[in-house]
C-alpha positions in Angstrom: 35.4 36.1 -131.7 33.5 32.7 -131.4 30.6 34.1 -133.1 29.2 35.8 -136.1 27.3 39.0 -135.0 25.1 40.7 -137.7 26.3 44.7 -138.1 24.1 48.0 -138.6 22.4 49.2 -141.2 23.5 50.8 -144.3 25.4 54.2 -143.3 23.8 56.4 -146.1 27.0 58.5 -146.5 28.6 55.1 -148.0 26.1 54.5 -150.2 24.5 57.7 -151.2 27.0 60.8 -152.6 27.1 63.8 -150.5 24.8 65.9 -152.5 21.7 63.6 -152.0 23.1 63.2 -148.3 22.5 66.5 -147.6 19.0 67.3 -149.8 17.8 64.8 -148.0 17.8 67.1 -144.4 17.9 70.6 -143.2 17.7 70.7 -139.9 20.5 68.2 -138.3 20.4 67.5 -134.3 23.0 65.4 -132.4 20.9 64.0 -130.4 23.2 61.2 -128.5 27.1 61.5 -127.5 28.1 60.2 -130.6 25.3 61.5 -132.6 24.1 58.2 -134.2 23.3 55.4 -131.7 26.2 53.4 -134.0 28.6 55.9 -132.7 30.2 57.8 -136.2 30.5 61.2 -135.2 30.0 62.9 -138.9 28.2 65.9 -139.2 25.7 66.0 -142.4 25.8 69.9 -142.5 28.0 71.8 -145.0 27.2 75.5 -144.2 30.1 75.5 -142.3 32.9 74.1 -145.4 36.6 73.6 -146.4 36.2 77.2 -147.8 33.6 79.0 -145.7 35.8 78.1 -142.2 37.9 80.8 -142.5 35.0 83.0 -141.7 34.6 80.8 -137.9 34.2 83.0 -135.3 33.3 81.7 -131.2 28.6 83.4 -131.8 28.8 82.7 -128.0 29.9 81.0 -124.8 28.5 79.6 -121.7 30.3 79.4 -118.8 29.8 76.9 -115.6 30.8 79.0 -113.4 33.0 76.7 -111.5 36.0 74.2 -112.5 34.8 71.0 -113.7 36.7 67.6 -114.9 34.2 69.0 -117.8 34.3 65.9 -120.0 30.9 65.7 -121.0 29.5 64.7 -124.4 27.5 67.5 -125.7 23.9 66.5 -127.5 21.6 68.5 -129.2 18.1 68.3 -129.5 15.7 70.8 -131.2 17.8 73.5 -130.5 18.5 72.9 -127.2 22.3 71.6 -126.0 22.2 69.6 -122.8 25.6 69.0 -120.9 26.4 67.4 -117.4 29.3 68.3 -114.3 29.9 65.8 -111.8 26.7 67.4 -109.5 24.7 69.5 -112.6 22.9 69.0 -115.5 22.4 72.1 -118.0 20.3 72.7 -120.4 20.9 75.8 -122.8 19.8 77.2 -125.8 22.0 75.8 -128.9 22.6 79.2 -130.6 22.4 81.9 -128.2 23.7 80.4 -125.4 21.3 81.4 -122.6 20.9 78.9 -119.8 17.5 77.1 -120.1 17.6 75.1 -116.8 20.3 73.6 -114.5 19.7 71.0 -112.0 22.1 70.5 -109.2 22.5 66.8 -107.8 23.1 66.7 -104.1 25.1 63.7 -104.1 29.3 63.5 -102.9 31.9 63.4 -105.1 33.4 60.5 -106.5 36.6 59.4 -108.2 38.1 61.5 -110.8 34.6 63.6 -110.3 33.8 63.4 -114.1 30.3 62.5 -115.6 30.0 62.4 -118.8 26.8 63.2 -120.4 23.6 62.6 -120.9 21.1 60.2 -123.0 18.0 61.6 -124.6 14.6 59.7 -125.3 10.5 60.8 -125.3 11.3 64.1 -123.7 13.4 63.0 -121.2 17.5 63.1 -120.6 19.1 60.4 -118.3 22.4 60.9 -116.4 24.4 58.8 -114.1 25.6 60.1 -110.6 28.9 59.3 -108.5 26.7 57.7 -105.6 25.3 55.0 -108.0 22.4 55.6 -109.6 21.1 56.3 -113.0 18.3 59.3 -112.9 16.0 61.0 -114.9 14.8 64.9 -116.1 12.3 66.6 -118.2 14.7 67.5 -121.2 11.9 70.7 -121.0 12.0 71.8 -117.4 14.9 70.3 -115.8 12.7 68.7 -113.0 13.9 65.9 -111.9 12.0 62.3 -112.6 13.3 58.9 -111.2 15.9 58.1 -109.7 17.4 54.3 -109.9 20.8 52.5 -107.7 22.5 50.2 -110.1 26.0 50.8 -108.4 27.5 50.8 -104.1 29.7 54.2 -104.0 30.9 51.8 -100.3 32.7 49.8 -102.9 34.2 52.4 -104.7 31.3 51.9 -107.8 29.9 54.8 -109.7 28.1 55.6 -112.9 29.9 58.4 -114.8 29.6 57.4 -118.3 27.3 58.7 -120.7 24.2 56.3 -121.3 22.1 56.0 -124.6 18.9 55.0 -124.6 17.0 53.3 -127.7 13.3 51.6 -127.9 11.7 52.6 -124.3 15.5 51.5 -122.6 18.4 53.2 -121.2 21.6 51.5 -121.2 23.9 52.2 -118.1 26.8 50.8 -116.2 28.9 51.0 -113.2 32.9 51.6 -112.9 34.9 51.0 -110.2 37.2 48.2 -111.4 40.4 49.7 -109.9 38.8 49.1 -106.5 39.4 45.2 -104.8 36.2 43.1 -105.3 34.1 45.8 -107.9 32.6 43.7 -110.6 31.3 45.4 -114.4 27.7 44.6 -114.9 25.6 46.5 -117.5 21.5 47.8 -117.1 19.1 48.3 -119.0 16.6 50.7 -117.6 12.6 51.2 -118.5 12.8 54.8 -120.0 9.4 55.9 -118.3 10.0 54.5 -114.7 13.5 53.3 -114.2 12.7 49.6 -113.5 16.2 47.5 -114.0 14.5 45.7 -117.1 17.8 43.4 -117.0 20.9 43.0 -115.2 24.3 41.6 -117.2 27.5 40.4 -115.7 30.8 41.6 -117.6 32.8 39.4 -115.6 31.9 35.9 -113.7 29.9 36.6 -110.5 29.5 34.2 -107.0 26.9 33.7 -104.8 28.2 36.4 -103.1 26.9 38.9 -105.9 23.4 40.0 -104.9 21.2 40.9 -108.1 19.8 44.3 -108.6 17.4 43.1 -110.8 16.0 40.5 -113.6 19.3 38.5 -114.3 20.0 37.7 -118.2 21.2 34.6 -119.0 24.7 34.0 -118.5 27.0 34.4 -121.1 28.6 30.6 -121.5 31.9 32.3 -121.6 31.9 33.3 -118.0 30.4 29.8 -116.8 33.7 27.9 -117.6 35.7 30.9 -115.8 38.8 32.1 -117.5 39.7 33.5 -114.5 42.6 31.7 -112.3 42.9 33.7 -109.7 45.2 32.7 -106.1 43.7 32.1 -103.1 42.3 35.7 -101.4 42.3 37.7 -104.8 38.7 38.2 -106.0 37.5 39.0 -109.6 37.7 42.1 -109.7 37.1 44.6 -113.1 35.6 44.5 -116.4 33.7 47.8 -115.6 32.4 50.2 -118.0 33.3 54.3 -117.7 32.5 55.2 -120.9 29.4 55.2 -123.7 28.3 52.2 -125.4 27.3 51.7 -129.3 23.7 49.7 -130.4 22.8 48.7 -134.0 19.0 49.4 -134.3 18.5 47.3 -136.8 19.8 44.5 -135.2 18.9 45.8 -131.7 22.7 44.5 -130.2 24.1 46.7 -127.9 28.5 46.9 -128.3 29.7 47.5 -124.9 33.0 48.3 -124.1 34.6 47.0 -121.1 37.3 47.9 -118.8 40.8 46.1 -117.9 41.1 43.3 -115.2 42.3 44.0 -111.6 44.4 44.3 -110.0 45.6 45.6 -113.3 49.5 45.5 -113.0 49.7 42.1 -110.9 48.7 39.6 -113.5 50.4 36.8 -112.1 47.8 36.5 -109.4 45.0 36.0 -112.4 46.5 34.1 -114.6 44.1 33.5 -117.8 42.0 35.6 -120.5 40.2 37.7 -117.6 36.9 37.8 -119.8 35.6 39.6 -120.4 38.1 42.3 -119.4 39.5 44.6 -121.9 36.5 43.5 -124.7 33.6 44.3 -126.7 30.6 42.5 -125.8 27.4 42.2 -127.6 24.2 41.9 -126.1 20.5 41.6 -127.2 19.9 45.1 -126.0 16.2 44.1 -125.3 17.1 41.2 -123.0 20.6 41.3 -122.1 21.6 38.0 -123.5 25.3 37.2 -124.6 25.3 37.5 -128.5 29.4 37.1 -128.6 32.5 39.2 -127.7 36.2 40.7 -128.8 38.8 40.7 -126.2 41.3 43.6 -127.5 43.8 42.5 -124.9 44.2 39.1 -123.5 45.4 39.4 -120.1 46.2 42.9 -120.4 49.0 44.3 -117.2 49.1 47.6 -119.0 45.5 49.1 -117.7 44.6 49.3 -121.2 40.8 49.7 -121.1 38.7 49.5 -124.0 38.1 52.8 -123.5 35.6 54.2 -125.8 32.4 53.1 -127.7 32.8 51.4 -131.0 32.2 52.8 -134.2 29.9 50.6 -136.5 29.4 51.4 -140.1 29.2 49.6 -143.4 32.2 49.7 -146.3 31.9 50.5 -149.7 31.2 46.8 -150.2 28.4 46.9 -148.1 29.6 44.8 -145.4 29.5 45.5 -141.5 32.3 46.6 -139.6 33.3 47.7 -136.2 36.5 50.6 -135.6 37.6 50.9 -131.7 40.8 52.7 -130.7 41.4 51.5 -126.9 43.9 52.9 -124.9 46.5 50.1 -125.9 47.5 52.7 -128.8 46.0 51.0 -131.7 43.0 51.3 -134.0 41.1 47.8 -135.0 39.0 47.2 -137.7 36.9 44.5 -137.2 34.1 42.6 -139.9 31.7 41.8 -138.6 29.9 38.9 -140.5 33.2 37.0 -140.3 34.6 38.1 -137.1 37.9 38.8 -138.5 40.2 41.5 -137.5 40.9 43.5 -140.6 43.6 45.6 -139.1 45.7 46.4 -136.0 47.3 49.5 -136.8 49.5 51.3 -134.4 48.4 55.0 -134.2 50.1 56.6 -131.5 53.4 55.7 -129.8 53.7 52.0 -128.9 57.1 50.5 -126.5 57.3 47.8 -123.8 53.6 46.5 -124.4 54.9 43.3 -123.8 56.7 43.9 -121.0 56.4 43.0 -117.4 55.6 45.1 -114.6 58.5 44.9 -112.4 59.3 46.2 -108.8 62.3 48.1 -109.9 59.8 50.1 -112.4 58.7 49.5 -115.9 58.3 51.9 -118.4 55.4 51.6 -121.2 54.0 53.8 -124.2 51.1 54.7 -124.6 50.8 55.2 -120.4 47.4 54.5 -118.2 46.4 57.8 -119.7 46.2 56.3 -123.4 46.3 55.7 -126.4 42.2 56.9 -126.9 40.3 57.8 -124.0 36.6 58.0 -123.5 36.1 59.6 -127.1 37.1 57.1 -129.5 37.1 57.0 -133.6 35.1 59.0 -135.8 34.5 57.9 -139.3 34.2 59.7 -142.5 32.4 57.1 -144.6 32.4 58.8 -147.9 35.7 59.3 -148.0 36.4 56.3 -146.7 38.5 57.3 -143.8 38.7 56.9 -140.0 40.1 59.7 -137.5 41.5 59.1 -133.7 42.8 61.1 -131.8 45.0 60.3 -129.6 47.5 60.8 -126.3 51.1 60.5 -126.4 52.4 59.9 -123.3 54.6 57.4 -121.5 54.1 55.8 -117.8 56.5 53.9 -115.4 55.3 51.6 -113.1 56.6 49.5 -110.0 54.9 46.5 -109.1 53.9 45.8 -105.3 54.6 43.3 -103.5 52.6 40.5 -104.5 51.8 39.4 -100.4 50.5 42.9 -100.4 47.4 42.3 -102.6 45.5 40.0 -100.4 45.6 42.8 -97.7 44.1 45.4 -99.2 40.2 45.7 -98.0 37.6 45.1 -100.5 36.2 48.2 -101.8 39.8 50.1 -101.9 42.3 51.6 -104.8 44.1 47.9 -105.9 46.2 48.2 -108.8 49.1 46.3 -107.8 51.8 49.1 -107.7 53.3 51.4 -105.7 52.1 54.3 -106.9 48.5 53.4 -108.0 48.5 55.0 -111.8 52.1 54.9 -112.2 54.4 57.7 -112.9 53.8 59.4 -115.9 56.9 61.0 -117.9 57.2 65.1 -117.4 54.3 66.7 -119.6 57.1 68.5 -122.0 57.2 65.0 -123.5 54.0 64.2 -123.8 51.7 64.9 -127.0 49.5 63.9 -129.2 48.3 62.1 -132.6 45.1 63.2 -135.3 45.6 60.5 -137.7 43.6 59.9 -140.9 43.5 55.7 -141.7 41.9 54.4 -144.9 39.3 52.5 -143.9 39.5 49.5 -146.5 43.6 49.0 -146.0 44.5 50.4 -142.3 47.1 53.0 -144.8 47.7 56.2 -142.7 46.9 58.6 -145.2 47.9 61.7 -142.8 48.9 62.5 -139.4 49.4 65.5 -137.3 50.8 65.9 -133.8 49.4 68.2 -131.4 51.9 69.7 -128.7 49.1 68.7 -126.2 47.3 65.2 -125.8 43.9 64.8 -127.4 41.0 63.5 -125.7 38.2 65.3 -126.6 35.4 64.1 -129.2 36.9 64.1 -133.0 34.3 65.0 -136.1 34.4 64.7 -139.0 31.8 67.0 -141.5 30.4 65.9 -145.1 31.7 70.0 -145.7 34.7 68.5 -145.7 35.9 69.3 -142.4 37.5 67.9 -139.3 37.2 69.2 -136.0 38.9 68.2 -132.8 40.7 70.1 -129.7 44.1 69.4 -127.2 44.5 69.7 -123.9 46.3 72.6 -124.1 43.1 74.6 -125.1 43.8 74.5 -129.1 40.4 73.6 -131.6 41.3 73.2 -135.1 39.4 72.4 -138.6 41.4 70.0 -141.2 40.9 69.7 -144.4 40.4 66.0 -143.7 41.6 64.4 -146.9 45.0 66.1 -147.0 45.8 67.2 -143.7 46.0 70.7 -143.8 45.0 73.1 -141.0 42.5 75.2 -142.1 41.7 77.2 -138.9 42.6 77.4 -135.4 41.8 79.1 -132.4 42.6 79.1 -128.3 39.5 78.5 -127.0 40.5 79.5 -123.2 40.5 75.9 -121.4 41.7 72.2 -122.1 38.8 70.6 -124.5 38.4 67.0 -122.9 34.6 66.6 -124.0 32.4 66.7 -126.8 32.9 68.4 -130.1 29.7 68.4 -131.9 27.8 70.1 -134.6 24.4 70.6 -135.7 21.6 73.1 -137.7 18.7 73.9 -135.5 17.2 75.7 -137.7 19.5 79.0 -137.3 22.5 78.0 -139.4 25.6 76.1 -138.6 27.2 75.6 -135.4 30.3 74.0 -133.4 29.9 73.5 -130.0 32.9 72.3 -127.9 33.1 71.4 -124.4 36.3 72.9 -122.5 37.3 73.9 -119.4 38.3 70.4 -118.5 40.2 70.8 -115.0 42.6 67.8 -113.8 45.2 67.8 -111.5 46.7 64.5 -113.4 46.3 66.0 -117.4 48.3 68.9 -115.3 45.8 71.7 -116.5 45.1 74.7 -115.1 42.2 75.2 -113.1 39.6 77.1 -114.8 35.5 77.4 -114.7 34.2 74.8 -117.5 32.5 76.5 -120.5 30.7 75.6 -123.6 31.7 77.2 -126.7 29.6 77.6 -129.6 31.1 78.6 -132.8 29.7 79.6 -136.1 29.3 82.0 -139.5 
């Protein structure tokens, strides 16, 4: 990190005890896909407790009505959930369950056919679409508003991750960096009328890169190009897929960014790749370059930063940043220094150092993770962070390397054989919930599930963890010690959000599942949203 980048504001539930925490609200919304725009995930209602969970019981359910790659983050607004397919965006009501609205896109399927979720701001929730473009809805009526291209579905581009939006501004950004030629660039978005307010390369550009709109200055990192790529292989990566994290009292936006491509041929781009595989902080008011973390330097593995940073202060006050990418680790990062406090393995780790070779290359955690796109959660009284994790083991053969330079620009380019890789039989696989102390990177606890994990993980100030698995299983811990404190199968593999909130009504849980995918081998099953209470 070549710069010192100032971190949020106080998190109360470090510096205030849990009693005042809560007095000090009765109603709680989760009102962006990680609740706070600084990405913690904890829940500041206690109805539902260490004690009062054995009483859980599923209030009601909503179901989609078709099969869904249903890894959306849920929000929660005045008593409304909103939740997003690839094609619909549905509004219901947060205790009861009764559909509100839906409003179904018209738009083809992209890859992976996942969106996940929506952004909420001045009564109005914002969505990206597989055709490339970032669009608007009442949050009350479900009619739809503007509509905005910041990505070419000709080039394989999209927009399926979840913006946030913050001071008039919606943040967005394309995907697409397994495709030959697709560059990451990151938008901000006038909330009212969809105007690109600015445009931000994640990786250098050429003349060759038309703007969409108002250019930021460019970062100084990407003028002297870290890139060293061979004659006929275009920069090609650094996309984002997944939410983003902004500090509003600083007003920088923490973006994470994708791997380099082709991502398994890194001999034909030799250098740092920035900012591939990083976390880059911009002035989220004008785009400009305020300093970055590469996570992996040159990374061969396709390990993405994969999920938005947690920021939060420590019990000494100071501002930190947690992200667990897919390369299997969790960081802790301070941010007035820029040091890294801690790299601390939390799932299984083999071969990250070793080369992709034609004969086939084995690798822990696979191009499945390590974290997905729901990253840490934080319990800051307690001083703890959560990931959950995938356990789960890839083999990959490199192509040919005269191979590359044939591919057309806008195609699947990877650099193996098999695009993804080959990933070990699912009775093998797993996955990890473990508890880190925050100040020392000590595991406190961990617990494997028999399925991976990549849905959202919360913690509660009732002393409560909640997270899911693939394999359909939600659970509550007892998030000090470990213990499972209630279970249930909740009918579908949970890959999205796992939120809670008080409307007003009491208590509740909601969980997306339902996920369908032929390559987390789950059955195929209509998407639901399960709400869980007292």
């Amino acid at each position: 990190m070549n710069k010192k980048i100032a971190g949020p504001a106080a998190i109360a539930g470090v510096l205030l005890a849990p009693a005042l925490l809560h007095a000090a609200t009765a109603v709680q919304d989760w009102p962006s896909y990680n609740k706070t725009l600084t990405s913690e995930r904890f829940g500041l209602v206690d109805a539902i407790d260490s004690h009062s969970v054995a009483g859980l019981k599923v209030r009601c359910s909503f179901d989609v009505g078709e099969p869904s790659a249903f890894e959306t983050g849920l929000i929660e607004v005045e008593g409304v959930l909103f939740a997003t397919t690839e094609h619909d965006t549905i509004a219901i009501d947060a205790n009861d369950c009764k559909q509100i609205w839906r409003a179904h896109g018209d738009f083809p399927s992209g890859v992976g056919n996942a969106n996940r979720g929506v952004a909420f701001l001045d009564g109005a929730v914002f969505r990206g679409t597989p055709d490339g473009r970032v669009i608007s809805y009442s949050a009350k009526t479900g009619k739809a508003g503007w509509s905005t291209v910041i990505a070419d579905p000709a080039k394989g581009e999209s927009v399926p991750a979840a913006p946030i939006a913050w001071h008039g501004l919606v943040f967005a950004g394309n995907a697409g960096g397994d495709s030959k030629g697709v560059k990451g660039r990151l938008y901000a978005l006038d909330a009212a009328t969809g105007r690109i307010v600015w445009e931000q390369y994640l990786v250098p550009k050429d003349a060759a890169d038309a703007p969409r709109g108002p250019q930021a200055p460019v970062p100084a990192p990407l003028k002297e190009s870290t890139w060293h790529n061979a004659k006929g292989i275009p920069v090609t990566g650094g996309t984002t897929w997944t939410s983003y994290s902004l500090d509003p009292t600083s007003g920088l936006l923490y973006v994470p960014v994708s791997n380099a491509g082709p991502a398994f041929a890194p001999s034909v781009r030799s250098g740092d790749d920035l900012f591939a595989s990083s976390i880059v902080v911009l002035d989220a008011k004008t785009g400009a370059y305020h300093g970055h973390f590469q996570l992996g330097k040159h990374d061969s593995h396709q390990w993405d930063v994969s999920s938005a940073p947690v920021l939060f202060r420590n019990r000494k006050g100071r501002h930190m940043l947690a992200e667990a990418p897919k390369d299997g680790y969790l960081y802790l990062i301070d941010l007035e220094s820029g040091a890294t406090i801690f790299r601390k393995p939390v799932t299984t780790v083999q071969n990250a150092d070793a080369p992709i070779t034609a004969q086939g290359t084995r690798f822990c955690p696979g191009t499945g993770g390590g974290a997905e796109w729901n990253g840490a959660g934080v319990d800051p009284g307690n001083n703890l962070l959560f990931t959950g994790e995938v356990d789960w083991c890839t083999t990959v053969r490199a192509a040919p390397i005269a191979s590359l330079g044939q591919t057309p620009t806008g195609k699947l380019w990877t650099g193996a054989t098999d695009p993804f890789g080959k990933q070990d039989d699912p009775k093998r696989w797993g996955g990890w919930l473990t508890a880190t102390d925050i100040a020392t990177g000590e595991r406190k606890w961990r617990f494997r599930t028999p399925y991976p994990i990549v849905g959202g993980v919360t913690a509660t100030i009732g002393r409560l963890l909640l997270f899911g698995d693939i394999g359909g299983n939600f659970y509550a811990f007892d998030p000090l010690t470990g213990k499972k404190l209630w279970s249930a199968a909740l009918g579908g593999a949970i890959g999205g959000g796992v939120i809670t909130y008080d409307s007003g009504e009491g208590q509740r849980i909601a969980v997306a599942a339902g996920m369908t995918s032929e390559s987390w081998h789950v059955p195929k099953t209509n998407a639901k949203i399960v709400v869980l209470g007292l």
